[in-house]
N, C-alpha and C positions, 0 to 999 in steps of 0.2 A: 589696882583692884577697883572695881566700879561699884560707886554706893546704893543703898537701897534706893535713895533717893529718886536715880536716874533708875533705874530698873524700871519701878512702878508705874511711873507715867507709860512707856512701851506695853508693857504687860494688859494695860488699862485700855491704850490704845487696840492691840493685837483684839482684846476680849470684844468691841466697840463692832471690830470689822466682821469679826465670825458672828458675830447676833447680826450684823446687817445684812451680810450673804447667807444667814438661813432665813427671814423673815422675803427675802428676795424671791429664796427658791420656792418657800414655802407658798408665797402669792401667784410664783410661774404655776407650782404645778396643781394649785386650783383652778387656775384658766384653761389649761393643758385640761384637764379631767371633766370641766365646764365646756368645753367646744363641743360644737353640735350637739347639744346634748337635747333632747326635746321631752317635755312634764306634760303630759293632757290632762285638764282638771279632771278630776274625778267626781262624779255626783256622789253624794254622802250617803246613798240605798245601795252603789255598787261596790263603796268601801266593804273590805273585808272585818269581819268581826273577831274578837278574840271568842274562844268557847267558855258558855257561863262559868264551869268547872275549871279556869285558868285566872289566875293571878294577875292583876292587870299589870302590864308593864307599862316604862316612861312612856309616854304621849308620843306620837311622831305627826312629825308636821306633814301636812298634805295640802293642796293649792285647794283656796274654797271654790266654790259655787259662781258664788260673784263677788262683785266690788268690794273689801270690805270699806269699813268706815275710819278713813283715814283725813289728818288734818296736817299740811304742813307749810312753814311761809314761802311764798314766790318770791322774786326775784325784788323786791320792794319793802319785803319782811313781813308780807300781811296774810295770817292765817288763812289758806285754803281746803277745803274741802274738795277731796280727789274725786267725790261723787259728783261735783260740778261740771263735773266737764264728763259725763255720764248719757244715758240718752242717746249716743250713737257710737257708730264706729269708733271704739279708742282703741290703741295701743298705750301701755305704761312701761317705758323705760327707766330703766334703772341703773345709772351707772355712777362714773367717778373720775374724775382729774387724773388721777393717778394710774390710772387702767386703758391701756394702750388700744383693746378690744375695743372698748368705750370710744374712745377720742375717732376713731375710724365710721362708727359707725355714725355721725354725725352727720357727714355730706350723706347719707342715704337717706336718716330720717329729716332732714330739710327738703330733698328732693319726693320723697313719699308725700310729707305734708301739702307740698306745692300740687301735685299730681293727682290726688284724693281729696281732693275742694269738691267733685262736683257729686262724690259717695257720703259727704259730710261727716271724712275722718276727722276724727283728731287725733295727736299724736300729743304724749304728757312726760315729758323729761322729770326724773326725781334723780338729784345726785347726793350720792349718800358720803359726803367729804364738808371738809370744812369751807362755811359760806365765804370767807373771804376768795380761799381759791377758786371756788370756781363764778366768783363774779367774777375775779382779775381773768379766767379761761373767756367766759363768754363775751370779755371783751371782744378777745380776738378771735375768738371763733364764734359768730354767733350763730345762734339755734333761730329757726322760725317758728317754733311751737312753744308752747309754754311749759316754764320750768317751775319747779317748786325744789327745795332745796330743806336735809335735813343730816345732823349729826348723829346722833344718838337715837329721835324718833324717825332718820331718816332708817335707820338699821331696825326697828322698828316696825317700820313701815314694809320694807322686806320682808320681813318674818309673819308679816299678816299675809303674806302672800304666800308662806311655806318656803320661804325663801331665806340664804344667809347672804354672804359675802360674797356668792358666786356671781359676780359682776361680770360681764353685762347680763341682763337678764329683759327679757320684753315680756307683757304680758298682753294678750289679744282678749277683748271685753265686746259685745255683743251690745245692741240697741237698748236691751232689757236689761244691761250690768251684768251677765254673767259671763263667765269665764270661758273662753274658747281652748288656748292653749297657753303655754308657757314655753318662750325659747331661751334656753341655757347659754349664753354664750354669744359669740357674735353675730349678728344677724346678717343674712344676706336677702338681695333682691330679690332672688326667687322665692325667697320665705315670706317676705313680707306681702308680696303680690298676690301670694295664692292665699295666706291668711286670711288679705282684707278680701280677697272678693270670695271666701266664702262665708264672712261675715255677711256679706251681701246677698251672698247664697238664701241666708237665715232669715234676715229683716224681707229678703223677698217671699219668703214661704216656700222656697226651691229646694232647702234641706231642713231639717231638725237640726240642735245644737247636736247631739249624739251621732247623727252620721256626719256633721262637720267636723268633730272631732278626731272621727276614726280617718277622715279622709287628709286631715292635714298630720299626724301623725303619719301614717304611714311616708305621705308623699314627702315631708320631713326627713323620714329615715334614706328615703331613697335617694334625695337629692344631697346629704352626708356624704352618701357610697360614692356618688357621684362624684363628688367636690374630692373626694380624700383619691379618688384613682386617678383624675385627671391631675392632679399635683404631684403623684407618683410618677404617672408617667411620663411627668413635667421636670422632676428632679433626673429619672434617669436618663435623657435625653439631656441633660445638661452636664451629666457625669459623664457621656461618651464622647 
């Protein structure tokens, strides 16, 4: 007969591995549910209002306007200001070591950054993990744009944007700091392409933020439909 002794440690172990394959699944099927997923800010005159005669409920989060005021250290540990790098074409990435979506999207925003020198993009890496890991990452991977890097204010920092855990997440910022769109998920070339040049649209006087908006949403949803059939039809051809 086997003592308590031994039992426990198993029992200990067993419980260690089922919190580990749920916290697993739990992170898949936020990515899963984050894919393609596309947020166009909202101006705060077309938010909807609750009726004076209602109760207010909890607050929900919404993407602002623009930039907000955010502060976190670079890559050296030295307090930055994300409105620093404001003033033109930015994008703000948002990712994490540990997020697979993340780590891929990496050779695109080196390659974007390199490519959009002469639109005077920037591109602003925030990774929301712990600073050891991803210095020891961008050893070997490195980024060409500038990172800033945050724990706790880096999650934080997410949530000024309307945003949680749903990593990867990009956000498109205009000449002026304000908000173009917000992509959920992993970004692809065609997104980013059509973004920045109609950021370019804007700072030329060629559209309003409002019809840039409506136009990269839409073209967003379509290039989903896009991406999800030709995969389909990519799996079924490889099951015949």
């Amino acid at each position: 007969m086997k003592s308590n002794g031994s039992v426990a440690p198993r029992l200990l172990g067993a419980a260690l591995i089922v919190l580990t394959s749920g916290m697993v699944g739990y992170f898949a099927y936020r990515a899963r549910v984050a894919r393609d997923a596309v947020v166009p800010a909202i101006p705060a005159a077309a938010r909807p209002q609750a009726p004076a005669n209602e109760p207010a409920g909890p607050a929900k989060k919404v993407v602002p306007d623009s930039l907000p005021d955010i502060t976190l250290a670079d890559r050296d540990g030295k307090p930055t200001k994300l409105a620093s790098f404001g003033g033109r074409p930015l994008m703000v990435n948002f990712w994490a070591t540990w997020c697979a979506p993340c780590r891929r999207e990496i050779p695109l925003l080196n390659k974007i950054s390199v490519e959009r020198k002469a639109q005077h993009v920037e591109i602003v890496g925030i990774a929301v993990d712990f600073r050891e890991d991803v210095l020891k990452y961008v050893q070997k991977v490195p980024l060409k744009y500038p990172l800033l890097i945050g724990e706790e204010d880096g999650l934080a920092a997410a949530e000024a944007f309307g945003m949680g855990m749903a990593f990867p997440f990009s956000v498109f910022v205009d000449s002026q700091n304000r908000i173009l769109t917000v992509k959920i998920g992993e970004l692809h070339e065609d997104e980013a392409n059509f973004a920045f040049d109609r950021l370019r649209d804007i700072d030329n006087g060629v559209l309003t933020r409002q019809a840039a908006q409506a136009m990269v949403a839409d073209a967003f949803r379509q290039m989903a439909a896009d991406r999800a059939k030709n995969e389909s039809a990519e799996s079924t051809k490889a099951n015949n």
